[in-house]
C-alpha positions as CSV (number, residue, x, y, z in Angstrom):
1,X,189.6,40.8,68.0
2,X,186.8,38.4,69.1
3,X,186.5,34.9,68.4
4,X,183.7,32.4,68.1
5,X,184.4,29.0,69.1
6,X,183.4,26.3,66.9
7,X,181.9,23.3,69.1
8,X,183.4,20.0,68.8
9,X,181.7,16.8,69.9
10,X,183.5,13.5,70.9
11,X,181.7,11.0,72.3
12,X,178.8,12.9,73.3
13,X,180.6,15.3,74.9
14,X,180.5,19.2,73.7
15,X,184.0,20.8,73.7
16,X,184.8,25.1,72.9
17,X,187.4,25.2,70.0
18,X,190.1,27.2,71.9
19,X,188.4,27.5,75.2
20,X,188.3,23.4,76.7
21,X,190.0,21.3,73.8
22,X,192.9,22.0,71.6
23,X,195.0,19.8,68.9
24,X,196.9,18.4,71.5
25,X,194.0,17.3,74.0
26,X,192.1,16.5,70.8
27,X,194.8,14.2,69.5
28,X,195.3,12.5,72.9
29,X,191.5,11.6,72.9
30,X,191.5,10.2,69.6
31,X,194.6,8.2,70.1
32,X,193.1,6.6,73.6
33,X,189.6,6.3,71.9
34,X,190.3,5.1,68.1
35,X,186.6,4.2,67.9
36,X,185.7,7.8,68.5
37,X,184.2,10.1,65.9
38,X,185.1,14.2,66.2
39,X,182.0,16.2,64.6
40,X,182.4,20.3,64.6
41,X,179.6,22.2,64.7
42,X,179.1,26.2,64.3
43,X,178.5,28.9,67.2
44,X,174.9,28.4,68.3
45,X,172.7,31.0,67.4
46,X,172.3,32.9,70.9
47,X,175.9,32.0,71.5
48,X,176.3,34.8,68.2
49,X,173.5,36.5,69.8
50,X,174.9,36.8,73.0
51,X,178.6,38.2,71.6
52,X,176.9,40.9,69.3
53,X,174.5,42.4,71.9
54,X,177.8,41.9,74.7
55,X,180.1,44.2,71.9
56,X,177.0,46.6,71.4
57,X,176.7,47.0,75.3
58,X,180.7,48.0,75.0
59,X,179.9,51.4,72.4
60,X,180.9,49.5,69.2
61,X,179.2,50.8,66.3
62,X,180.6,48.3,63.2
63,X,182.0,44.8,63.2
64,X,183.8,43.0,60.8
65,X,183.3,39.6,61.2
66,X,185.1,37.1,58.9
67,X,183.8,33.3,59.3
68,X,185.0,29.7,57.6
69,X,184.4,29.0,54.5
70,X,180.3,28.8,53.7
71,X,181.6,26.0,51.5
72,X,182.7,23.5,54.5
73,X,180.8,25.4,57.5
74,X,177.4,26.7,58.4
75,X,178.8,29.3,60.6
76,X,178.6,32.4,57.6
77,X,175.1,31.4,57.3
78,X,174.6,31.2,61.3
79,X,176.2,34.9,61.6
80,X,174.1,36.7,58.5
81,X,170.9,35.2,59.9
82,X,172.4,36.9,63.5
83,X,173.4,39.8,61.9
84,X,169.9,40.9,60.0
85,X,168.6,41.5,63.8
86,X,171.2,44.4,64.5
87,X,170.3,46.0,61.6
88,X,169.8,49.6,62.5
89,X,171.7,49.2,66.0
90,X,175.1,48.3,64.4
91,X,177.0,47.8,61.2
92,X,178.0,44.2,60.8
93,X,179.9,43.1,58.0
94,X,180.4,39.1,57.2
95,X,182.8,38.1,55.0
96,X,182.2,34.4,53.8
97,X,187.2,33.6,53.5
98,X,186.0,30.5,51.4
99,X,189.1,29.0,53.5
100,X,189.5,27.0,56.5
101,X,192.5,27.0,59.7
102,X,195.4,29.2,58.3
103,X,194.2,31.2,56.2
104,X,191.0,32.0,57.6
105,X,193.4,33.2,61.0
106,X,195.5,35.1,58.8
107,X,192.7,36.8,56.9
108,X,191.3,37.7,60.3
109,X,194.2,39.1,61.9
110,X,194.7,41.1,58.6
111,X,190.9,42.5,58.7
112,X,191.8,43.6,62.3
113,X,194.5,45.1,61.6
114,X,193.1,47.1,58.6
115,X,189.9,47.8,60.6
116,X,192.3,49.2,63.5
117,X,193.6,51.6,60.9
118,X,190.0,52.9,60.1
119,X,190.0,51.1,56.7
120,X,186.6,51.4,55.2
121,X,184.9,47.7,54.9
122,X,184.9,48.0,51.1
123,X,189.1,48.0,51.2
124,X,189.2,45.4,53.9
125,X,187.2,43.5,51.7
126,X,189.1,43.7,48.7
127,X,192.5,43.3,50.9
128,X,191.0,39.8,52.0
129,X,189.9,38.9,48.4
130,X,193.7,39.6,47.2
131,X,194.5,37.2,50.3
132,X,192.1,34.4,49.5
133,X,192.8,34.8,45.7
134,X,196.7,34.3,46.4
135,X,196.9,31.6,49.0
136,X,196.6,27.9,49.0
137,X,196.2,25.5,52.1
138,X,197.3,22.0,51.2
139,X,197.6,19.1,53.6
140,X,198.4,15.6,54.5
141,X,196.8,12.3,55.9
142,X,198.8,9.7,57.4
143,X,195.5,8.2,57.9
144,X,192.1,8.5,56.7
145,X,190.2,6.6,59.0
146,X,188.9,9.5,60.7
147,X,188.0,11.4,58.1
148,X,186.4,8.3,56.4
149,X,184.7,8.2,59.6
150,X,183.3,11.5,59.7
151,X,181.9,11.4,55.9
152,X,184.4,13.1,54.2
């Protein structure tokens, strides 16, 4: 499994989801600066670029490639624009979860697993509909000033 960091942006500065920020260092930040503002943005087009020609280079013929929801992210759109240039070099599938942090992991690691077991894309596909069909991600605020903040 690969992943593509979403950027974050605090204060001008461009953070890696996963790779130079995390909840902790993100919560610190926020706490230290309450006048700051988090914004996420998707992978960057040649960042998208750069991953699909790197797995190419390494033999693989099809990816699977499950994204946030369309609904909250520009990411799925980011990917299918990405993906329309491999088109005859190697079988990308993107599959728009419709869900955000939990799910969206879990619905990954599931496609992983199923695409490890040389399921075809159809069944992975209609494995993560019966996943996104039957969960539910619900969550609290203890304060909405940040998410006032960011337009929400």
């Amino acid at each position: 499994m690969h992943i593509l960091p979403m950027h974050v942006k605090i204060n001008n500065v461009d953070f890696l989801d996963s790779k130079n920020i995390n909840p902790t260092k993100l919560t610190q930040i926020m706490q230290t600066s309450p006048n700051s503002l988090a914004k996420t943005s998707p992978p960057s087009e040649a960042e998208i670029m750069q991953m699909f020609e790197s797995l190419y280079n390494e033999g693989y013929q099809s990816l699977f490639v499950c994204t946030l929801s369309s609904k909250f992210s520009e990411t799925y759109n980011m990917v299918q624009a990405c993906r329309k240039r491999f088109d005859g070099k190697m079988n990308i599938f993107v599959y728009d979860t419709l869900n955000l942090n939990l799910t969206e992991a879990t619905m990954s690691y599931e496609a992983d697993s199923w695409f490890k077991q040389e399921k075809s894309f159809a069944e992975i596909t209609r494995r993560l509909d019966y996943i996104r069909d039957h969960s539910s991600f619900l969550f609290t605020l203890s304060d909405l000033t940040y998410i006032t903040k960011a337009g929400k």
